[in-house]
C-alpha positions as CSV (number, residue, x, y, z in Angstrom):
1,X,-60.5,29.8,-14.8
2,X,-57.2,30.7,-16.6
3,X,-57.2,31.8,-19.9
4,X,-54.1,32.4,-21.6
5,X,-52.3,34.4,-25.1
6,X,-49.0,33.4,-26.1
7,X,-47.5,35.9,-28.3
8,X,-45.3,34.4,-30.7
9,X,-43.2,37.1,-32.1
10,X,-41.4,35.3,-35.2
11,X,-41.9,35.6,-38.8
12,X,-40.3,34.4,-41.9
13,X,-39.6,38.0,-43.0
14,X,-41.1,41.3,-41.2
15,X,-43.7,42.7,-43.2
16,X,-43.3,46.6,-43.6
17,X,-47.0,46.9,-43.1
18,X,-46.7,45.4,-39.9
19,X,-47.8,46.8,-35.9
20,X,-47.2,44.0,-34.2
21,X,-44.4,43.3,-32.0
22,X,-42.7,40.7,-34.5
23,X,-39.2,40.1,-35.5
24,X,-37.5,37.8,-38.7
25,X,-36.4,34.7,-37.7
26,X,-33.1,33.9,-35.7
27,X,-31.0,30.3,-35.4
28,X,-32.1,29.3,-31.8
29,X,-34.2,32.0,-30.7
30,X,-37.4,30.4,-31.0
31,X,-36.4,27.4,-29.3
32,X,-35.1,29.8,-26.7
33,X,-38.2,31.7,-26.6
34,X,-39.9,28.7,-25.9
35,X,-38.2,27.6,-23.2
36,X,-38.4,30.8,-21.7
37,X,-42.7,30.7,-21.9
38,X,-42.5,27.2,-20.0
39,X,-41.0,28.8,-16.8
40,X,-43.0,31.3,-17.2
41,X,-46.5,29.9,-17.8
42,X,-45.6,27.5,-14.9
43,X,-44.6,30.4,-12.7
44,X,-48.1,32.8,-13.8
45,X,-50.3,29.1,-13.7
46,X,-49.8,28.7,-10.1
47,X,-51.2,25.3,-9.7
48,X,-54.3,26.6,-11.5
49,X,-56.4,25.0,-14.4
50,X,-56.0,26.5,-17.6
51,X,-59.0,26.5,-19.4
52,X,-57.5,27.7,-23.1
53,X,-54.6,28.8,-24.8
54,X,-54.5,31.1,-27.5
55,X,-51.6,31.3,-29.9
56,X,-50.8,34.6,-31.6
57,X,-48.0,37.3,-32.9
58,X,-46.1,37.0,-35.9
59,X,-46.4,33.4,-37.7
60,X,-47.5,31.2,-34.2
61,X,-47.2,28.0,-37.2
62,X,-43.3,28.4,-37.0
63,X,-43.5,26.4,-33.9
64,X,-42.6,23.1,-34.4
65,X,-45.0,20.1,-33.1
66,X,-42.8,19.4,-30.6
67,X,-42.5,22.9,-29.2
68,X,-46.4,23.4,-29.2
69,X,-46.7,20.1,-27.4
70,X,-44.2,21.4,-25.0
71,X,-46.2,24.7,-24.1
72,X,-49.6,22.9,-23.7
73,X,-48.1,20.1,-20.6
């Protein structure tokens, strides 16, 4: 069983109030980003069955359809 959090660390603006590990948003960088958790959730899965995927960080609903589609192949 593989469980596993994907930390999305985007936001439209970074709230002052804010602890977590978040940043504003950047042309590119969360396609980027993205691309960047593919090879590594294929690297950390290991041929194993992930059982769920939680999203979380800053605003995980910046992700575009596409992109979330992408992380759960």
């Amino acid at each position: 069983m593989l469980v596993i959090y994907l930390h999305i660390p985007f936001c439209r603006t970074k709230c002052a109030y804010c602890a977590l590990n978040s940043i504003g948003q950047h042309p590119g960088a969360l396609r980027r980003y993205t691309q960047a958790l593919r090879r590594e959730l294929r690297s950390a899965a290991g041929g194993q069955a992930v059982t769920a995927i939680y999203f979380g960080g800053g605003t995980p609903a910046l992700l575009a359809p596409e992109m979330v589609g992408a992380l759960l192949e």
